[in-house]
C-alpha positions in Angstrom: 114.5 -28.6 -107.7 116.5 -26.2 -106.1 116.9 -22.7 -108.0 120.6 -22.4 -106.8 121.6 -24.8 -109.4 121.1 -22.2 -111.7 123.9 -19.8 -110.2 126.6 -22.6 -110.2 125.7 -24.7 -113.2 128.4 -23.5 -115.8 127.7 -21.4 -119.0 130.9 -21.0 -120.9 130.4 -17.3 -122.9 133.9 -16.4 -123.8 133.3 -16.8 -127.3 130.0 -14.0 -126.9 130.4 -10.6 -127.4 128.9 -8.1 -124.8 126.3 -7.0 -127.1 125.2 -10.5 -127.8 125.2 -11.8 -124.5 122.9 -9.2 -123.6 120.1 -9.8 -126.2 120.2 -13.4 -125.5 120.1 -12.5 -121.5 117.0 -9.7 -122.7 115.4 -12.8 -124.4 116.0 -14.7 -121.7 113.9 -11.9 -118.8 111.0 -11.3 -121.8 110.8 -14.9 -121.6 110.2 -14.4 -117.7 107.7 -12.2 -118.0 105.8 -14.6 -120.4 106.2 -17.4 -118.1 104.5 -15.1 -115.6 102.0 -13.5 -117.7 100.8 -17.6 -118.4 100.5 -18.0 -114.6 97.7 -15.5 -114.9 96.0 -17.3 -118.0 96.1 -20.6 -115.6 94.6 -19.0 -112.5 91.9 -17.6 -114.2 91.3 -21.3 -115.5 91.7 -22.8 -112.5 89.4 -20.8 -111.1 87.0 -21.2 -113.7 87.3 -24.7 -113.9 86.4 -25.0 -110.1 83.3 -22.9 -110.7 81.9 -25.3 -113.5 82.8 -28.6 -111.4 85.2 -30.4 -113.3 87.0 -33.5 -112.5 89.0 -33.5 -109.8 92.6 -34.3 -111.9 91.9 -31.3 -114.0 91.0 -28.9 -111.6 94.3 -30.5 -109.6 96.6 -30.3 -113.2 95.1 -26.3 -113.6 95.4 -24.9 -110.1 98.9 -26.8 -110.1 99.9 -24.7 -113.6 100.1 -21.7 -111.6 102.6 -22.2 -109.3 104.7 -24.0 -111.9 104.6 -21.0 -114.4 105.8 -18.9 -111.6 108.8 -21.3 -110.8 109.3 -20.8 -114.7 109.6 -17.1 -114.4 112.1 -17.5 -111.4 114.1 -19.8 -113.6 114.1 -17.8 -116.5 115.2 -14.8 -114.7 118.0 -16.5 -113.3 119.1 -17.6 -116.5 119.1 -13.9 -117.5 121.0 -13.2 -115.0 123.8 -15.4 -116.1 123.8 -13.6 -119.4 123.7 -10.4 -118.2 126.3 -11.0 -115.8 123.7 -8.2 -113.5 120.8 -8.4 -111.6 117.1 -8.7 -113.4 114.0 -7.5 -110.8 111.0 -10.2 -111.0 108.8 -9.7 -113.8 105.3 -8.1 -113.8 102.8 -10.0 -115.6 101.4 -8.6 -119.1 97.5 -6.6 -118.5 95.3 -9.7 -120.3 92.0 -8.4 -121.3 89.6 -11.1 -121.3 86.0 -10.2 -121.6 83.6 -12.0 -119.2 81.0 -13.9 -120.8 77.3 -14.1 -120.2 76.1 -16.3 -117.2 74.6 -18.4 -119.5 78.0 -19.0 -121.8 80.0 -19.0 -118.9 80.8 -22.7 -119.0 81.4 -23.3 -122.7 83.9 -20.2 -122.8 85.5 -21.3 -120.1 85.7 -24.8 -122.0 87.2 -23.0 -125.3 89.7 -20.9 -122.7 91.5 -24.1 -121.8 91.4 -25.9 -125.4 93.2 -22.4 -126.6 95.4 -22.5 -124.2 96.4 -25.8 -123.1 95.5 -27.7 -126.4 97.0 -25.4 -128.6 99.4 -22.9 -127.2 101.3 -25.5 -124.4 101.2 -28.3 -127.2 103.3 -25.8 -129.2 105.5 -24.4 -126.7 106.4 -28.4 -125.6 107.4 -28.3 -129.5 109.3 -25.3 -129.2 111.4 -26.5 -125.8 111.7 -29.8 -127.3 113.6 -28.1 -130.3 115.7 -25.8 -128.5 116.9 -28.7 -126.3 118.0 -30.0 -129.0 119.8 -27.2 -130.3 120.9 -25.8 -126.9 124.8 -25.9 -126.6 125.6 -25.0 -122.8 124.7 -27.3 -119.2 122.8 -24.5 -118.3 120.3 -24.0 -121.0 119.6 -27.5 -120.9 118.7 -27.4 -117.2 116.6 -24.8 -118.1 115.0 -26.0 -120.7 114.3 -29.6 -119.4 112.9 -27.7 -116.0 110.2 -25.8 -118.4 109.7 -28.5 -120.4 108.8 -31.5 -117.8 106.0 -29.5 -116.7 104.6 -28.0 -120.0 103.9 -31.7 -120.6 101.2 -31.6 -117.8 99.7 -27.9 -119.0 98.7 -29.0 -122.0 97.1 -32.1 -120.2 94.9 -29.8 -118.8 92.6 -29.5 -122.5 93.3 -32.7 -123.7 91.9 -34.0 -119.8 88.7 -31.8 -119.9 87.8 -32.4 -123.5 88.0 -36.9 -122.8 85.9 -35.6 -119.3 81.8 -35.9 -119.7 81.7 -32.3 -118.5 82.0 -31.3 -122.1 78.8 -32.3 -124.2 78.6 -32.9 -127.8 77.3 -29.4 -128.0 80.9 -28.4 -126.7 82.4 -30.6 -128.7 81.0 -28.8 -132.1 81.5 -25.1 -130.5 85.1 -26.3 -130.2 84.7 -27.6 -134.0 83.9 -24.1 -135.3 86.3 -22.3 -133.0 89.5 -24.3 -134.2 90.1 -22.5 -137.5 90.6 -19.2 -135.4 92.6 -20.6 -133.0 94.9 -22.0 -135.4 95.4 -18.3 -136.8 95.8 -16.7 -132.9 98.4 -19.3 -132.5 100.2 -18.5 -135.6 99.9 -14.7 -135.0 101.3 -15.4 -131.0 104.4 -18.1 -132.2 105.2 -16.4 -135.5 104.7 -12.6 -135.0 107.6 -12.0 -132.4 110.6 -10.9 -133.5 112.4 -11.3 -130.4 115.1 -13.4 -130.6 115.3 -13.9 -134.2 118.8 -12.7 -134.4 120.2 -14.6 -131.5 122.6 -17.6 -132.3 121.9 -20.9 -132.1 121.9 -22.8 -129.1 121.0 -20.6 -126.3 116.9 -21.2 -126.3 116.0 -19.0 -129.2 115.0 -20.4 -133.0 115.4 -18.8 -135.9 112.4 -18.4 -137.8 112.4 -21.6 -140.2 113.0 -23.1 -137.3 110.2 -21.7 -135.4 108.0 -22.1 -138.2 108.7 -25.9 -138.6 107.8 -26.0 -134.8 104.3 -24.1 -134.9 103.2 -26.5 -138.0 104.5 -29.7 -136.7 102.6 -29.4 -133.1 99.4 -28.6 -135.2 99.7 -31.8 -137.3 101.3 -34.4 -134.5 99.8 -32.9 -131.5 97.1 -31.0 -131.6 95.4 -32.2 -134.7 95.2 -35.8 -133.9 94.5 -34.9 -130.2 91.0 -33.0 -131.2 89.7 -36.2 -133.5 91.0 -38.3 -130.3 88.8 -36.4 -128.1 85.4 -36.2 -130.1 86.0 -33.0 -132.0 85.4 -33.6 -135.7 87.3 -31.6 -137.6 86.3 -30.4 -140.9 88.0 -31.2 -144.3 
């Protein structure tokens, strides 16, 4: 789509006050740099996912999610800008520290990279979009929102693509088994341990905590859940 839209689409903020406006336009550029930060998790996935010889649609869908999660960052910037009624520069993606594994483990971490990821983190951030669309009360938060949103779908396709693919063994299959109970507390700690926001009205792409909460725990039991058993990956209890 064309990112002009998002300097003529009308956002009606009379009834904001300066302060408020701004945190939800600060929201809005920490959101950017997130977006950004997430291109960086997906190149390094793509790239890894090249090196281990996957199938062609998921080394397509991950070399794909970078670009888009730039795009993203563009667009929430923009949206900032609106806000803040000023200019916001382009983000700089967050430093990620990810330590390289052995030679040997090079494929099944690279396996457990994109079920973290796409599985679990872009299953809950569909979740998350999904509800602020819901909630979001101006033209151009929705376009916003439905812009991140359409493409989130095909991020999180990434895991649940590789996991059906014969390039992970049983052996994968039970590695990802034991890893899930951690990654279900990392994606607690990264959804539920960010304050920003919290304060912001309804409506203009933040949750409240319930909110966020209700979001976190009801991708884990209708997405992700349900998607693991689908793919092989017994789950225990």
């Amino acid at each position: 789509m064309r990112l002009e839209r998002f300097a003529s689409t009308p956002l009606d903020v009379a009834g904001l006050s300066a302060e408020i406006r701004a945190d939800i336009g600060r929201h809005w550029a920490r959101r950017a740099q997130s977006e950004l930060t997430a291109g960086i998790v997906f190149a390094n996935i793509s790239v890894a996912l090249l090196a281990q010889g996957v199938p062609p649609e998921v080394a397509f869908l991950a070399a794909r999610a970078h670009s888009d999660e730039v795009r993203h960052a563009e667009i929430c910037r923009r949206v900032a800008m609106r806000y803040l009624g000023s200019d916001v520069p382009f983000p700089k993606p967050r430093q990620i520290e990810k330590p390289a594994p052995a030679p040997s483990q090079a494929r099944l971490a690279a396996t457990l990279h994109v079920v973290q990821n796409c599985c679990f983190n872009e299953s809950v951030a569909m979740v998350f979009l999904r509800t602020c669309l819901e909630q979001a009360e101006h033209e151009l938060v929705r376009l916003a929102l439905r812009e991140l949103m359409r493409e989130e779908v095909d991020h999180s396709r990434i895991g649940w693509a590789l996991l059906s693919s014969e390039a992970v063994t049983a052996a994968d299959r039970a590695a990802v088994t034991r890893a899930v109970p951690g990654f279900i507390d990392d994606m607690r700690k990264i959804w539920l341990a960010d304050d920003a926001g919290r304060e912001l009205p309804r409506g203009h792409g933040a949750l409240d905590p319930p909110d966020l909460e209700r979001v976190v725990e009801e991708a884990l039991a209708d997405l992700i859940l349900p998607g693991l058993e689908h793919c092989g990956v017994k789950l225990a209890g």
